[in-house]
C-alpha positions in Angstrom: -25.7 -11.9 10.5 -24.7 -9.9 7.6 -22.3 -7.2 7.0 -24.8 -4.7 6.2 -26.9 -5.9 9.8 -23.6 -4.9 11.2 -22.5 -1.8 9.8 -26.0 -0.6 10.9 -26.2 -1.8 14.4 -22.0 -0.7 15.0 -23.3 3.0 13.5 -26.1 3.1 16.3 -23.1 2.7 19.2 -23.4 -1.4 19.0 -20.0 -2.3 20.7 -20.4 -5.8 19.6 -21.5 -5.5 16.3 -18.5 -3.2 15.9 -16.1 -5.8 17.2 -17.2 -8.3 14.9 -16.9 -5.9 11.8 -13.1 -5.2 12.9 -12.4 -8.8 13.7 -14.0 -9.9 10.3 -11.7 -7.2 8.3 -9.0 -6.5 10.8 -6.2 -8.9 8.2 -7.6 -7.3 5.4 -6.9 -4.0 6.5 -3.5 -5.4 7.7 -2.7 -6.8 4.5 -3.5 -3.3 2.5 -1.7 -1.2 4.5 2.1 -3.5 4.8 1.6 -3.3 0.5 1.4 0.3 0.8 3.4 1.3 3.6 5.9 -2.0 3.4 7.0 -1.9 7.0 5.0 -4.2 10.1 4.6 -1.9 12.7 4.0 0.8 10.4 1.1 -1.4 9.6 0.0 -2.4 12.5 0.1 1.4 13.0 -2.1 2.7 9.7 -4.8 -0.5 10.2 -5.5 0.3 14.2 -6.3 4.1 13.2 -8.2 3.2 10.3 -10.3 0.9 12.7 -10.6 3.8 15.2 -11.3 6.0 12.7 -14.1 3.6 11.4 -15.7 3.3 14.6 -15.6 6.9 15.3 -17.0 8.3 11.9 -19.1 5.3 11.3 -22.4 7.0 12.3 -21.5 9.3 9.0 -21.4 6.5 6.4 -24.6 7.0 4.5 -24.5 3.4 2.7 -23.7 0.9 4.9 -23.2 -1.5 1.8 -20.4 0.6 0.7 -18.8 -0.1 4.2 -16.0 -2.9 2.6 -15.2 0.3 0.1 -15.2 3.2 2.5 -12.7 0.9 4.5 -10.2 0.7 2.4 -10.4 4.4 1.8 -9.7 5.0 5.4 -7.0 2.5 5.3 -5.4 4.0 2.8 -5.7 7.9 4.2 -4.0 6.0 7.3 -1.0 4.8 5.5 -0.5 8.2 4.0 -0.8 9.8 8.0 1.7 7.3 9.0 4.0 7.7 5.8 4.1 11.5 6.6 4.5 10.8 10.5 7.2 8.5 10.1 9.8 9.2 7.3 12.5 7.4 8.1 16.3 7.4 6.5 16.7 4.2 4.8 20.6 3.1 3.1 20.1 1.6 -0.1 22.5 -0.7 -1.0 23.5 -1.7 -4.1 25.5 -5.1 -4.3 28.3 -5.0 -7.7 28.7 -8.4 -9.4 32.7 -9.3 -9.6 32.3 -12.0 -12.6 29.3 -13.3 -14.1 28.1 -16.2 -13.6 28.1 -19.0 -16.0 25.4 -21.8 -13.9 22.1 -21.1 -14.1 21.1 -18.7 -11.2 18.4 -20.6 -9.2 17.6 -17.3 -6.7 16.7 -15.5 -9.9 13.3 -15.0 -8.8 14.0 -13.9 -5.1 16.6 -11.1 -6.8 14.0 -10.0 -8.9 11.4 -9.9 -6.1 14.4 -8.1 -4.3 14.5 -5.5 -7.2 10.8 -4.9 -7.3 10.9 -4.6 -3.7 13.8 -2.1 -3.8 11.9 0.2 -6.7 8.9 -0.2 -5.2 10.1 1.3 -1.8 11.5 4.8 -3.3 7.4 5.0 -4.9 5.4 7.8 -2.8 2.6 6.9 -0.7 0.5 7.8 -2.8 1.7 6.0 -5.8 2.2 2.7 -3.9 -1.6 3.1 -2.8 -2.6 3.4 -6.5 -0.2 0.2 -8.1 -0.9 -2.0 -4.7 -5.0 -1.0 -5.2 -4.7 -1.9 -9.3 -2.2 -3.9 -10.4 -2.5 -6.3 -6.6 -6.0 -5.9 -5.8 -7.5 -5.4 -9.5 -9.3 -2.4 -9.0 -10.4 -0.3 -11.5 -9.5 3.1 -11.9 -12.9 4.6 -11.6 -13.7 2.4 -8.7 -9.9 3.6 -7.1 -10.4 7.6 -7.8 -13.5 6.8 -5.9 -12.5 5.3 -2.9 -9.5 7.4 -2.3 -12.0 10.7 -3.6 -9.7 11.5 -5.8 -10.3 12.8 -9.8 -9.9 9.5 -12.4 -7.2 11.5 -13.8 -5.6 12.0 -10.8 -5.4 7.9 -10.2 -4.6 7.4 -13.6 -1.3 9.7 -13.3 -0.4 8.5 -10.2 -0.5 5.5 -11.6 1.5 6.2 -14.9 4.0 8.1 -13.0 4.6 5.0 -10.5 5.2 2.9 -13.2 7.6 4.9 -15.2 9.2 5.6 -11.6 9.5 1.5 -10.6 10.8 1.1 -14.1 13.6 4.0 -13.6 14.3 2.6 -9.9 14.9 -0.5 -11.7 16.7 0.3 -14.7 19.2 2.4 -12.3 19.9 -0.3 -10.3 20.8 -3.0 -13.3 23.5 -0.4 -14.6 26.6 -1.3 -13.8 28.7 1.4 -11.8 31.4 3.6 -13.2 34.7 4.1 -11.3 33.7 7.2 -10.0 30.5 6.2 -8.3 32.2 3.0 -6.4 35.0 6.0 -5.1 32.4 8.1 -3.9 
């Protein structure tokens, strides 16, 4: 049976239908909302109310071939619920190198994963939404400002501003520290 089959027969009160729907996207939503929100049960958390959500409003959803789309949208909405439910006080720790190192680093790529991660965290909501949507999923911006209902300009400036922001977080972070920041 096809996704469309079941989007129609879940919006008439199809329990089953419904079931299979969440079961076939249930990882996907998963997957969307730990790149936004960056935390497991957090997750867990945004995914399960997107779901409910789905099934509650999904009688409303004029297009049921734009279900995969309107999704995500919830999904997303979800993560910014649970980001504003949930903020949490988080140390950042900076580790200072005592001498350089003069062998070739073979972690290079799990410190600069750790880096990303780092500037990636102190990104909004909203701006993790738009990079994890275009630069991890390849949307579009037109086909982002839609889902999220949002102006093109709007996506595009979150997504400008994220970037500049990731950079900074990451540019702050290579500088070494100054004798008065390590006595602070």
């Amino acid at each position: 049976m096809q996704q469309t089959d079941l989007v129609e027969r879940a919006s008439r009160g199809d329990q089953d239908a419904f079931t299979r729907l969440a079961t076939a996207n249930a990882d996907r939503c998963y997957a969307l909302a730990y790149r936004i929100l960056r935390d497991p049960q957090r997750a867990e958390d945004a995914a399960q109310q997107a779901l409910l959500g789905a099934w509650r409003d999904l009688p409303t959803l004029k297009e049921p071939e734009h279900f995969d789309a309107w999704l995500r949208r919830l999904v997303v909405h979800a993560c910014y619920a649970e980001a504003r439910r949930d903020r949490r006080w988080t140390a950042h720790v900076r580790l200072i190198s005592i001498e350089a190192r003069l062998d070739p680093d073979t972690a290079v790529s799990v410190a600069v994963r750790d880096e990303l991660e780092r500037g990636f965290r102190r990104l909004s909501t909203e701006q993790r939404a738009i990079v994890v949507l275009h630069h991890y999923l390849g949307y579009p911006l037109t086909e982002i400002a839609a889902n999220l209902g949002i102006p093109v300009g709007t996506a595009r400036s979150r997504l400008h501003y994220a970037i500049r922001q990731l950079r900074a977080a990451i540019e702050a972070d290579a500088r070494p520290m100054t004798s008065k920041e390590r006595t602070a």
